[in-house]
TIDO-271435 format. One record per residue (C-alpha): residue in one letter; x, y, z. Coordinates in nm, 4 decimals. Example, Ala and Ser with C-alpha at 12.3 -4.5 7.8 and 13.67 -1.06 7.14 Angstrom:
{residu A	u 1.2300	v -0.4500	w 0.7800}
{residu S	u 1.3670	v -0.1060	w 0.7140}
//
This chain:
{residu X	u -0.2490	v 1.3248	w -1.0693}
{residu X	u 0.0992	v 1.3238	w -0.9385}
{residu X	u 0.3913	v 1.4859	w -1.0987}
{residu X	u 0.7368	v 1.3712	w -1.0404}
{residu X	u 1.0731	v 1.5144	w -1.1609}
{residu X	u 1.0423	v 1.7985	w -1.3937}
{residu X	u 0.8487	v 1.6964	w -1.7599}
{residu X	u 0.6056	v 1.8883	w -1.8716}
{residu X	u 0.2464	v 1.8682	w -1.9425}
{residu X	u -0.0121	v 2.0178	w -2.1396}
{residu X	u -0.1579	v 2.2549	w -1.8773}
{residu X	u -0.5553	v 2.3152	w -1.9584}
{residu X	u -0.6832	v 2.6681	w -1.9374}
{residu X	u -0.8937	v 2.5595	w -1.6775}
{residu X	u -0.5844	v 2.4677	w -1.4449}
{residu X	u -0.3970	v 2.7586	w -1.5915}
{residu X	u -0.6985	v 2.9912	w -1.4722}
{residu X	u -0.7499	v 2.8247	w -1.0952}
{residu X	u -0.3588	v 2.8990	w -1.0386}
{residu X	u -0.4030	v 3.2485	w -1.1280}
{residu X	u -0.6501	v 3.2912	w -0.8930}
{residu X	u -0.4645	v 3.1487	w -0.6047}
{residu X	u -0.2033	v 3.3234	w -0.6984}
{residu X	u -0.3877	v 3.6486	w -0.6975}
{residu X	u -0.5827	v 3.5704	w -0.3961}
{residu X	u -0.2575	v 3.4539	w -0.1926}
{residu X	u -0.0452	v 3.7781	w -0.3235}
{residu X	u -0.3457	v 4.0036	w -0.2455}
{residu X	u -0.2120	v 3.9365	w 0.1745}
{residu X	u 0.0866	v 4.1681	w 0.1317}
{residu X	u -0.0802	v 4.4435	w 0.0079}
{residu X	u -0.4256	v 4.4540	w 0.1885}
{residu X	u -0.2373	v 4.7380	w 0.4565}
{residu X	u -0.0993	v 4.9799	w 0.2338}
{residu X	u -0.4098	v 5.1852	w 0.1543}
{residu X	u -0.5230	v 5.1983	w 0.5253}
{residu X	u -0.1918	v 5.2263	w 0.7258}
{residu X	u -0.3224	v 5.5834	w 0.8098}
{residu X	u -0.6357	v 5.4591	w 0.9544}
{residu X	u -0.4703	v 5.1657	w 1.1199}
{residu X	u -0.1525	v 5.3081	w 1.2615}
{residu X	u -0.2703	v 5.5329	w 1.4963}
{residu X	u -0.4757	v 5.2534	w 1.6639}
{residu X	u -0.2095	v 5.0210	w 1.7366}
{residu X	u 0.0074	v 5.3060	w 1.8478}
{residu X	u 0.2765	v 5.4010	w 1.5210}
{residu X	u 0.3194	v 5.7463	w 1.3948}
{residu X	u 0.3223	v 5.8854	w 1.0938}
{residu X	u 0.6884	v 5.8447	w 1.0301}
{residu X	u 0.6703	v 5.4942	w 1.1003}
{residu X	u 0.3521	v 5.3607	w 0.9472}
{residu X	u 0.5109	v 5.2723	w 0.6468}
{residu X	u 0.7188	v 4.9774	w 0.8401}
{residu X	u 0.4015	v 4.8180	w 0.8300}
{residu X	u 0.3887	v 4.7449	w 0.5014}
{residu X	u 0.7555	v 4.7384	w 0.4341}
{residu X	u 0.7930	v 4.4022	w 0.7426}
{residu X	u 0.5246	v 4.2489	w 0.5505}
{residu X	u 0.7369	v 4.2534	w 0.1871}
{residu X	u 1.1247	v 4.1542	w 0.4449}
{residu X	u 0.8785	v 3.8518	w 0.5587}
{residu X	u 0.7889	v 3.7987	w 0.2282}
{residu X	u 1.1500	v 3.8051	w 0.1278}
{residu X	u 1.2475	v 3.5951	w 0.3911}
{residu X	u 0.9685	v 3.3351	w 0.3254}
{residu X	u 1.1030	v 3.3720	w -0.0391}
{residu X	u 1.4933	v 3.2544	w 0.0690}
{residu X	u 1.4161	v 3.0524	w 0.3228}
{residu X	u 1.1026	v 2.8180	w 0.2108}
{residu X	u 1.0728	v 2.8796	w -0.1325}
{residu X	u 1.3397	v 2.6261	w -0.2335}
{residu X	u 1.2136	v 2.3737	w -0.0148}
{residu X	u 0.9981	v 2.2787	w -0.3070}
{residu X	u 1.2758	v 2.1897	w -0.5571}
{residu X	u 1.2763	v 1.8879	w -0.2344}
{residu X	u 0.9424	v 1.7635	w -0.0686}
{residu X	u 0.6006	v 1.7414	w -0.1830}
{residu X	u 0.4722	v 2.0854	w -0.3396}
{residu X	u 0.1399	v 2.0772	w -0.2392}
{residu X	u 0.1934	v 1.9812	w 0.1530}
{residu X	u 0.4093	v 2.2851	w 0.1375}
{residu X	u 0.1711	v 2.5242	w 0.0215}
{residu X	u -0.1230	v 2.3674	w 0.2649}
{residu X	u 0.0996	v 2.4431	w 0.5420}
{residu X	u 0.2339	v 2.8061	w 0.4510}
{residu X	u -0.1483	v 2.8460	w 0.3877}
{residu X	u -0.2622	v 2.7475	w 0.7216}
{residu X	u 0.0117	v 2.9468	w 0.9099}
{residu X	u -0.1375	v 3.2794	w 0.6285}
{residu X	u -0.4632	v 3.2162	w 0.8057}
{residu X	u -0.3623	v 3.2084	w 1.2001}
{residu X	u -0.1503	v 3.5427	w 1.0953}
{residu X	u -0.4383	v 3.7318	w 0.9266}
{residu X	u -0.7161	v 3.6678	w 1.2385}
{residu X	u -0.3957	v 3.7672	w 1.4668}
{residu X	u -0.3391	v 4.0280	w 1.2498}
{residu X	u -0.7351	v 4.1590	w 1.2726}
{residu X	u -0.7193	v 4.1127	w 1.6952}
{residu X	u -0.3796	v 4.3028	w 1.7553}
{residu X	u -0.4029	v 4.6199	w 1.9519}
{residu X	u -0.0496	v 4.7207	w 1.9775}
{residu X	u 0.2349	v 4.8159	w 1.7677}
{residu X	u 0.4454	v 4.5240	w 1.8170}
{residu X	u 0.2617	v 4.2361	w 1.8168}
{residu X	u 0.1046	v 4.4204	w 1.4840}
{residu X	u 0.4574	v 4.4452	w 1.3250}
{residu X	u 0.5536	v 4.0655	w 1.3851}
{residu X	u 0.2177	v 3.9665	w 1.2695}
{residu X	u 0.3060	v 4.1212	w 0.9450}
{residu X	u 0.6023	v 4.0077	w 0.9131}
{residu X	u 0.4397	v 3.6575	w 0.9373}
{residu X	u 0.1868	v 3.7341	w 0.6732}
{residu X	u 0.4784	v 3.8102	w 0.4869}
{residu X	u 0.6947	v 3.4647	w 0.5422}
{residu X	u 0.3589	v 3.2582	w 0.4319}
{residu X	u 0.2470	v 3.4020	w 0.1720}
{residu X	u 0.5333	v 3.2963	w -0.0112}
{residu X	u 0.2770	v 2.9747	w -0.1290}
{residu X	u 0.1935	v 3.1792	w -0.4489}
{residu X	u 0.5777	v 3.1567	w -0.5569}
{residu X	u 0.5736	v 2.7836	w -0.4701}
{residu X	u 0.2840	v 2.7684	w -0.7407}
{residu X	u 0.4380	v 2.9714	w -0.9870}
{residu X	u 0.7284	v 2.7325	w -1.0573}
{residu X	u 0.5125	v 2.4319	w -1.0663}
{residu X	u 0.2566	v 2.6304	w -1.3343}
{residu X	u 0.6619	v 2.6365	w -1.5415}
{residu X	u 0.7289	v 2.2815	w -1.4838}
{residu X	u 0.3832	v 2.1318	w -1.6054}
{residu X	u 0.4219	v 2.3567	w -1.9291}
{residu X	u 0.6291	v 2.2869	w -2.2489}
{residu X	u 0.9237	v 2.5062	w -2.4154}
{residu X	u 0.7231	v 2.6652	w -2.6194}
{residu X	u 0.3964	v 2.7928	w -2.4546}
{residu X	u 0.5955	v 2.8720	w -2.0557}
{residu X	u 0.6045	v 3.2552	w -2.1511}
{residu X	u 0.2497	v 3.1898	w -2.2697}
{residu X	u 0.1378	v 3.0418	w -1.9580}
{residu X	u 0.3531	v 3.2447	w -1.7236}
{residu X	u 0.2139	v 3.5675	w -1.8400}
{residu X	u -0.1165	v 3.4209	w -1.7867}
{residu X	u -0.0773	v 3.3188	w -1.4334}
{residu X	u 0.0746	v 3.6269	w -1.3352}
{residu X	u -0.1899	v 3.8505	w -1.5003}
{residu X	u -0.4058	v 3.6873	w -1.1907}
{residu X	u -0.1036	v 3.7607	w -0.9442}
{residu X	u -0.0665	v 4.0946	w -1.0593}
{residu X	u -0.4074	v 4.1948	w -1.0685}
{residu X	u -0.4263	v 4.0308	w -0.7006}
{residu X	u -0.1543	v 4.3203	w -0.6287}
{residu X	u -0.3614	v 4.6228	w -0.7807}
{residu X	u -0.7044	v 4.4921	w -0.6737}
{residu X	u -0.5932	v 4.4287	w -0.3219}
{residu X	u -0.5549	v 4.7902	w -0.2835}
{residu X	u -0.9466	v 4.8858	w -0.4072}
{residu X	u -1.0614	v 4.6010	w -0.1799}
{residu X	u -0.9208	v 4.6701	w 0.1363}
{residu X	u -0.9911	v 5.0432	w 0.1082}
{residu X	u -1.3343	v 4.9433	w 0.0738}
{residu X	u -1.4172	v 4.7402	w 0.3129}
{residu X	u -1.2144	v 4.9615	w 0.5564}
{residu X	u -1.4412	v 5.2474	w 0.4656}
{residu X	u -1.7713	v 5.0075	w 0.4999}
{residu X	u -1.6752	v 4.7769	w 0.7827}
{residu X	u -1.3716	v 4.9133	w 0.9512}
{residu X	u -0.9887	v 4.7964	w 0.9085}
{residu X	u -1.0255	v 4.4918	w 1.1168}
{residu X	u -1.2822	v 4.3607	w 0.8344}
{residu X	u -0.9602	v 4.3452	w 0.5977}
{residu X	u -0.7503	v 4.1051	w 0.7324}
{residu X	u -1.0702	v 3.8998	w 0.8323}
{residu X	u -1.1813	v 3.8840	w 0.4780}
{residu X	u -0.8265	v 3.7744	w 0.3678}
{residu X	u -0.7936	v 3.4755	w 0.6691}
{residu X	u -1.1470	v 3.3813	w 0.4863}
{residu X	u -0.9686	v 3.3826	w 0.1361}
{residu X	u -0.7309	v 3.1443	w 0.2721}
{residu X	u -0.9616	v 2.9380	w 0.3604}
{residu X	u -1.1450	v 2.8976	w 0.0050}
{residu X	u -0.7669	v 2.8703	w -0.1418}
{residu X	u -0.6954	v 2.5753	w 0.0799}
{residu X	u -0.9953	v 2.3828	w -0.0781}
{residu X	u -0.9156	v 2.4588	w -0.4191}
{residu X	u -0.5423	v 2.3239	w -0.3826}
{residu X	u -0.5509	v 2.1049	w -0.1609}
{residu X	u -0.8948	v 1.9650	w -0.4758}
{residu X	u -0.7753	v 2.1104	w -0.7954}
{residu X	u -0.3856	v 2.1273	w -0.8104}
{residu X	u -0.1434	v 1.8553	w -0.8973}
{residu X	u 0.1219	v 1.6712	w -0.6425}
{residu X	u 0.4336	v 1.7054	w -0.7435}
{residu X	u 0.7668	v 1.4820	w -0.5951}
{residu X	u 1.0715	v 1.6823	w -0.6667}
{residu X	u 1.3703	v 1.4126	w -0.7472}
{residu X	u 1.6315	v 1.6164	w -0.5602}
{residu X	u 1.8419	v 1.4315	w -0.2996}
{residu X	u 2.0003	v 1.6138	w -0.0796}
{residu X	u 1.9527	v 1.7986	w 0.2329}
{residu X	u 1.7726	v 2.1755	w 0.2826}
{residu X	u 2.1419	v 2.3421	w 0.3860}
{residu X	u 2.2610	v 2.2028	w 0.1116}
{residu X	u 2.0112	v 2.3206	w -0.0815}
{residu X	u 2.0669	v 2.6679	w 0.0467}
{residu X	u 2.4070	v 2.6665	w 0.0100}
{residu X	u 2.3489	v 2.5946	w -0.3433}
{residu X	u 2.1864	v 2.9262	w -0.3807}
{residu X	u 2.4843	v 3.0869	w -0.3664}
{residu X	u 2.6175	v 2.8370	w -0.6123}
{residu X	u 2.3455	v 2.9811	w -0.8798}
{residu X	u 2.3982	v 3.3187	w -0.8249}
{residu X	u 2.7967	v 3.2985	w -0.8756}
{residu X	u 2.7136	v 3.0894	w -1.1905}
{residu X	u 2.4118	v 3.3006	w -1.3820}
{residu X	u 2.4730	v 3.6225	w -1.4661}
{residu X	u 2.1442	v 3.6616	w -1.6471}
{residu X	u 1.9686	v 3.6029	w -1.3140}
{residu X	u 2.1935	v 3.8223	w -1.0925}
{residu X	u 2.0953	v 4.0985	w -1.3253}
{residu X	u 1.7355	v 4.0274	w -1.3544}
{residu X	u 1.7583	v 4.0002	w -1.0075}
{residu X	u 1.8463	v 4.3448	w -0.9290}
{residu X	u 1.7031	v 4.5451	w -1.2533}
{residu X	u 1.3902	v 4.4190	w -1.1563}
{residu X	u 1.4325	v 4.4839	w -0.7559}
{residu X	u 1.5030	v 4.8804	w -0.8675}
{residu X	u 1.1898	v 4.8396	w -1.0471}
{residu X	u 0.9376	v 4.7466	w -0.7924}
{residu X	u 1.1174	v 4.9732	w -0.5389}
{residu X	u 0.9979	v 5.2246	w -0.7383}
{residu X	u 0.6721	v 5.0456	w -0.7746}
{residu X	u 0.6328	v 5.0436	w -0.3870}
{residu X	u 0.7244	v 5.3231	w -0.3217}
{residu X	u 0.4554	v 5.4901	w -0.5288}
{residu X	u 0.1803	v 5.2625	w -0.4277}
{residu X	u 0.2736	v 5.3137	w -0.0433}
{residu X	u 0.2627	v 5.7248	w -0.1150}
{residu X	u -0.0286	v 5.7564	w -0.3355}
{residu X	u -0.2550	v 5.6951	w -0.0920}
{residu X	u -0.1060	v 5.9373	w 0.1405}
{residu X	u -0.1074	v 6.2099	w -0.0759}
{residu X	u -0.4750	v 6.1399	w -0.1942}
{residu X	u -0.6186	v 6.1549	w 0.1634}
{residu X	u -0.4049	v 6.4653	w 0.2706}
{residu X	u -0.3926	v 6.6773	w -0.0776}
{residu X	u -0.6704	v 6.5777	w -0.2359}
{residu X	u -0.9054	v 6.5104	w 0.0395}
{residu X	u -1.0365	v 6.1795	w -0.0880}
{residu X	u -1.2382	v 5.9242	w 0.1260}
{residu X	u -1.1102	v 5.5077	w 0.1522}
{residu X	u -1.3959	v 5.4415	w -0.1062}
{residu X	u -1.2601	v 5.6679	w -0.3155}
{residu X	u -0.8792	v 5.5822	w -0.3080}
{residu X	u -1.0111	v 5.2418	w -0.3861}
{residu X	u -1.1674	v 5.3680	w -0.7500}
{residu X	u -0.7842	v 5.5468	w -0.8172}
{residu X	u -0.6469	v 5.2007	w -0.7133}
{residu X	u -0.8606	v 4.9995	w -0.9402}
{residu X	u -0.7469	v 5.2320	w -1.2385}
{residu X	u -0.3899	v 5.1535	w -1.1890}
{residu X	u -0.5336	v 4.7367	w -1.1987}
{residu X	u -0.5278	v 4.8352	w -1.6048}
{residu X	u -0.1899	v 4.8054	w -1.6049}
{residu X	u -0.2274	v 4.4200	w -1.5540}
{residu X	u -0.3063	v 4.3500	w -1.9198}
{residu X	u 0.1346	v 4.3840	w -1.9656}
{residu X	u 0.1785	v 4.0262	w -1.8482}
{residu X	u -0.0548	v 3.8065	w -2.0833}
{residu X	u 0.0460	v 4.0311	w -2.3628}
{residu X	u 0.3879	v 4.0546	w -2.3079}
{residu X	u 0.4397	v 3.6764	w -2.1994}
{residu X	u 0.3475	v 3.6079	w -2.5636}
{residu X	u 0.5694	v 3.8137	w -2.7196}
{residu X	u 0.8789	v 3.6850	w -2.4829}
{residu X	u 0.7714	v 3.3641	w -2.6394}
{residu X	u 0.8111	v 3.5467	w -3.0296}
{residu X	u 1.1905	v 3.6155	w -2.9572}
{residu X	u 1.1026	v 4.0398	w -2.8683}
{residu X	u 1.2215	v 3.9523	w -2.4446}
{residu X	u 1.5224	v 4.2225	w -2.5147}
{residu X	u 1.2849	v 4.5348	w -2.6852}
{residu X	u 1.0328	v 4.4519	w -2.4299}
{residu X	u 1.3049	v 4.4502	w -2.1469}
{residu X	u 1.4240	v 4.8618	w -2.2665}
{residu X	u 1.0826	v 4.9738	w -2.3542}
{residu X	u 0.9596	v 4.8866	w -2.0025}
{residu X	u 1.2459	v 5.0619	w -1.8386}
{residu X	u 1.2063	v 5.3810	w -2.0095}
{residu X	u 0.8389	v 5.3827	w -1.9692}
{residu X	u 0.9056	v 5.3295	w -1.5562}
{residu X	u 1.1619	v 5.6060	w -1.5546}
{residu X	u 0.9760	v 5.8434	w -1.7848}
{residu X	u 0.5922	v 5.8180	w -1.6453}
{residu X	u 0.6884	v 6.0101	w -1.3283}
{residu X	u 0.7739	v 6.3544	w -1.5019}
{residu X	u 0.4174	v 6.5204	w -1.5507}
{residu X	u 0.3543	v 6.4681	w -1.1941}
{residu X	u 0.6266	v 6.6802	w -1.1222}
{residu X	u 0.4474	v 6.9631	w -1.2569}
{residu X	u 0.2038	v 7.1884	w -1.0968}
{residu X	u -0.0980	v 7.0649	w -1.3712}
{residu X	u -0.4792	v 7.1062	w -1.3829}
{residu X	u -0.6464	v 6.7617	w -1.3203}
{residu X	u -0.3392	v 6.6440	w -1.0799}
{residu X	u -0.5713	v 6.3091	w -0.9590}
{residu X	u -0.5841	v 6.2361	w -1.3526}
{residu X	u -0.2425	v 6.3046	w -1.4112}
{residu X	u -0.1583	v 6.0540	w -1.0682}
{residu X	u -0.3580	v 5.8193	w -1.1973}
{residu X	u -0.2069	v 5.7565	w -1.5213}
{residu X	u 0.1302	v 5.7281	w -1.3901}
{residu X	u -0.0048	v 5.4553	w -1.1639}
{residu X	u -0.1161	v 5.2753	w -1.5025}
{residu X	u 0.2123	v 5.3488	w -1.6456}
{residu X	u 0.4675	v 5.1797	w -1.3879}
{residu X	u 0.2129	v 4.8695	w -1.2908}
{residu X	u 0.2421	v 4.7668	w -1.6716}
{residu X	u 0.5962	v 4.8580	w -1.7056}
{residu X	u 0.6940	v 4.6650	w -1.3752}
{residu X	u 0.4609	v 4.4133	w -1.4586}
{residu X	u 0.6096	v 4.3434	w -1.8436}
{residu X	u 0.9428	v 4.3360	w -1.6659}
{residu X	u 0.8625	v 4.0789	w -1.3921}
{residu X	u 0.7290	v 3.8140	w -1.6778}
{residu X	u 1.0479	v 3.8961	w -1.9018}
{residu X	u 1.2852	v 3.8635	w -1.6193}
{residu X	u 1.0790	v 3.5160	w -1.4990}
{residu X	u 1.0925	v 3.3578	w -1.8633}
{residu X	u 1.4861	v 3.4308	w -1.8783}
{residu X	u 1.5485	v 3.3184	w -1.5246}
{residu X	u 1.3087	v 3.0050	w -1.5592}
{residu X	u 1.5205	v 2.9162	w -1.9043}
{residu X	u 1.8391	v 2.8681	w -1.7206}
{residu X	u 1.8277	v 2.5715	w -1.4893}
{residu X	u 1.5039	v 2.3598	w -1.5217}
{residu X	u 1.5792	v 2.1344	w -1.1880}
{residu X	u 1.6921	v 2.4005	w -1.0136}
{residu X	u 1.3597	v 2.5867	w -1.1002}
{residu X	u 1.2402	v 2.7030	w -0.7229}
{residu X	u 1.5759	v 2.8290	w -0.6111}
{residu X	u 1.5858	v 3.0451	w -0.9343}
{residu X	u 1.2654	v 3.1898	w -0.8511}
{residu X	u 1.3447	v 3.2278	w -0.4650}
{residu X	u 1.6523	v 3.4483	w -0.5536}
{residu X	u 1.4771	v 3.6611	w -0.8238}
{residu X	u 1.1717	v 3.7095	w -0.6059}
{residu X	u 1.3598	v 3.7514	w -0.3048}
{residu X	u 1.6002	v 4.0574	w -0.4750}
{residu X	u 1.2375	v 4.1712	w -0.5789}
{residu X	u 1.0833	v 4.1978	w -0.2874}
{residu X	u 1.3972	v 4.3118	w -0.0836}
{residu X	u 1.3667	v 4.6088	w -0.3178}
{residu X	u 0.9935	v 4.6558	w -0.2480}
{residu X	u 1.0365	v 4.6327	w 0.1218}
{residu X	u 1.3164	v 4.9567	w 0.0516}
{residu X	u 1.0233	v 5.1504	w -0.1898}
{residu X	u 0.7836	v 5.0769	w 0.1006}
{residu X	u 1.0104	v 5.2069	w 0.3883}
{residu X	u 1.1671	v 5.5253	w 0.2615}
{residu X	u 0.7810	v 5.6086	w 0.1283}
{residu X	u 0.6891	v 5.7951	w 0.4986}
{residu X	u 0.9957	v 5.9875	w 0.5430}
{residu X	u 1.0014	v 6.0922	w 0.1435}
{residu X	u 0.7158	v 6.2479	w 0.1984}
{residu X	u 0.7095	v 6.4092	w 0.5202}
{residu X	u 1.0845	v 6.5313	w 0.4128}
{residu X	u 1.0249	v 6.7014	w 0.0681}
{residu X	u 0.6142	v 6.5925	w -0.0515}
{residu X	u 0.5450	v 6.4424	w -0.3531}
{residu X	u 0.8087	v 6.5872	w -0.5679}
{residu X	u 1.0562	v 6.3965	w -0.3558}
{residu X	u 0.8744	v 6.1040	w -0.3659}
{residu X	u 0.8311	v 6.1262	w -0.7465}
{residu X	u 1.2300	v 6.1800	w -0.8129}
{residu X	u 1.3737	v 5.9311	w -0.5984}
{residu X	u 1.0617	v 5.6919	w -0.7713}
{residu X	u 1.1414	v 5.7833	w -1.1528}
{residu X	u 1.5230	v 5.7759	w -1.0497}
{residu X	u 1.5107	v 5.3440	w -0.9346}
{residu X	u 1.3912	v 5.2453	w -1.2973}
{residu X	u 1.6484	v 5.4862	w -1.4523}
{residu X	u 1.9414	v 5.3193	w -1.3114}
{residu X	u 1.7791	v 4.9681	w -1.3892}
{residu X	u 1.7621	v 5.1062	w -1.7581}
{residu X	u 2.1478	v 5.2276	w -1.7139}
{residu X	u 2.2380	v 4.8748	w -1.5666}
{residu X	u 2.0743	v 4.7291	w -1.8631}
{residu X	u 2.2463	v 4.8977	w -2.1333}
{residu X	u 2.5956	v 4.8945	w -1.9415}
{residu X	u 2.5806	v 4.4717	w -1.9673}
{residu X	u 2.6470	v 4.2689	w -2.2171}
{residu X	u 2.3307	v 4.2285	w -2.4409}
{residu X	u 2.3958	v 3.8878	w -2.5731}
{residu X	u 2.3095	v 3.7326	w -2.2343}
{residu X	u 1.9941	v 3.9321	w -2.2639}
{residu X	u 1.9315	v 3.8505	w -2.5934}
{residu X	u 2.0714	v 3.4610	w -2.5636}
{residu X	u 1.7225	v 3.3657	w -2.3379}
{residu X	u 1.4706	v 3.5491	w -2.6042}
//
């Protein structure tokens, strides 16, 4: 089955579900170290203050992957791109489980980062081969699986960290690769882009498409502020669960698989986008991102719980977000389809990499409470930003 150009097809649910999983399974790389950085820091020689760089290098590479690959597949063959990104994932993740010191550690994240940018190459194709009328549908569907490859990468690794050791991790993931490799290289369509032109060109045009789209610059950035926040509490909670609380890998891994319920936003909300709500949905999960952070701030009974539920909280609100801001950006430009996604993802990402960084010294500066303000504070000015421009735009891709 070849696809060429950009006309949609009826996507089965069968195809729609083995994307997901790659997706998921791809994603899953950038997150595997977050849970464990304080078991694996000290043994390739960072401190505290800088074991959060760690996982913030592996979101820049991802970010870099994003700008600098990513639109290579609005030119050559989609699914030699992803077979190659794929195979450079793997070589990365067995370096990754060998490396003994803190520098060849921090450039082997970084390239974890640049090829797992595969999933994103996927993502656009998934919005090519589906119709008008069903993309929020099927995007919501595909990144239920990439989302809950985010939250369930978390549970996983801090399992088999606790069972096998660190090393095991990134092991595990190079054999993930692996499988995916099969089932793409098997399962998912070719597909010829009919762009002629060169790749600076095509990078140059980037610029082009941000000048030219407002509704993408501010996706772009409302939704960067959002999973900076995002980041930034997923790179902390761990921290604060082994120090404060006193809780093992295995069980950090059970908090992290309650904040996978958040997941069910994307599905859910991808439907409704398609219903003409994308503008409610877009303020609702603002406030709910800015708001969920408060209890926390308070000295309560049942803190874990309370911890907990915010994590549920921002991974649906972030989540809904992502899928609205996707279906808008995705609306605008059908040919130019990969280099819309490479700038929202990238701004996305670039804001991650920030949540992820500033995580260590938030912590060790002022605790939780600083972590929590400068977390709930991202999503408020995204909600500000949001109300401050003009709503038709918003309102003119629902």
């Amino acid at each position: 089955m070849t696809q060429t150009g950009v006309s949609p097809q009826p996507l089965s649910n069968t195809l729609v579900s083995i994307i997901a999983l790659c997706c998921g399974l791809i994603v899953a790389n950038i997150y595997y170290a977050q849970p464990i950085i304080e078991l694996l820091a000290p043994e390739v020689g960072l401190s505290p203050h800088s074991a959060s760089f760690i996982v913030s290098l592996t979101q820049i590479g991802y970010a870099l992957g994003l700008f600098f690959l990513v639109p290579l597949a609005d030119l050559v063959e989609n699914k030699r791109l992803m077979l190659i990104t794929l195979g450079v994932s793997f070589l990365s993740l067995i370096g990754t489980a060998l490396a003994d010191t803190p520098n060849v550690m921090l450039i082997l994240c970084l390239m974890i980062g640049i090829s797992s940018v595969s999933v994103q190459v996927l993502i656009p194709l998934a919005a090519h081969l589906s119709s008008d009328e069903k993309r929020g549908q099927v995007l919501g569907n595909i990144m239920a699986g990439l989302l809950l490859g985010i939250l369930l990468a978390r549970p996983i690794s801090s399992l088999i960290a606790d069972h096998f050791g660190w090393r095991a991790v990134f092991y595990f993931a190079a054999g993930c690769m692996v499988f995916i490799a099969s089932v793409i290289y098997f399962a998912i369509p070719h597909r010829h882009p009919n762009q002629k032109t060169s790749y600076f060109k095509l990078l140059k045009s980037l610029k082009q498409l941000m000048i030219s789209q407002p509704v993408l610059r501010q996706r772009a950035l409302f939704q960067a502020l959002m999973f900076a926040s995002f980041s930034l509490f997923w790179t902390s909670a761990p921290i604060v669960l082994a120090r404060e609380y006193g809780l093992s890998q295995s069980q950090i891994a059970l908090f992290a698989l309650v904040g996978a319920a958040g997941a069910i936003a994307a599905p859910i909300v991808g439907r409704l986008a398609d219903k003409g709500y994308t503008h409610q949905l877009s303020l609702l999960a603002k406030v709910i991102a800015a708001v969920c952070f408060l209890p926390s701030l308070f000295e309560l009974p049942n803190g874990i719980i309370i911890l907990a539920l915010t994590g549920v909280f921002i991974d649906f609100a972030v989540q809904a977000n992502m899928v609205l801001g996707q279906r808008a950006v995705y609306s605008l430009e059908p040919k130019s389809r990969a280099r819309l996604n490479a700038i929202y993802m990238t701004s996305i990402f670039v804001g991650g990499a920030v949540g992820s960084l500033i995580a260590s010294p938030l912590y060790e500066a002022g605790g939780w409470t600083s972590v929590a303000l400068v977390a709930a504070g991202m999503p408020l000015i995204s909600l500000i930003g949001y109300l401050l421009t003009n709503n038709k735009s918003a309102k003119s891709v629902s």
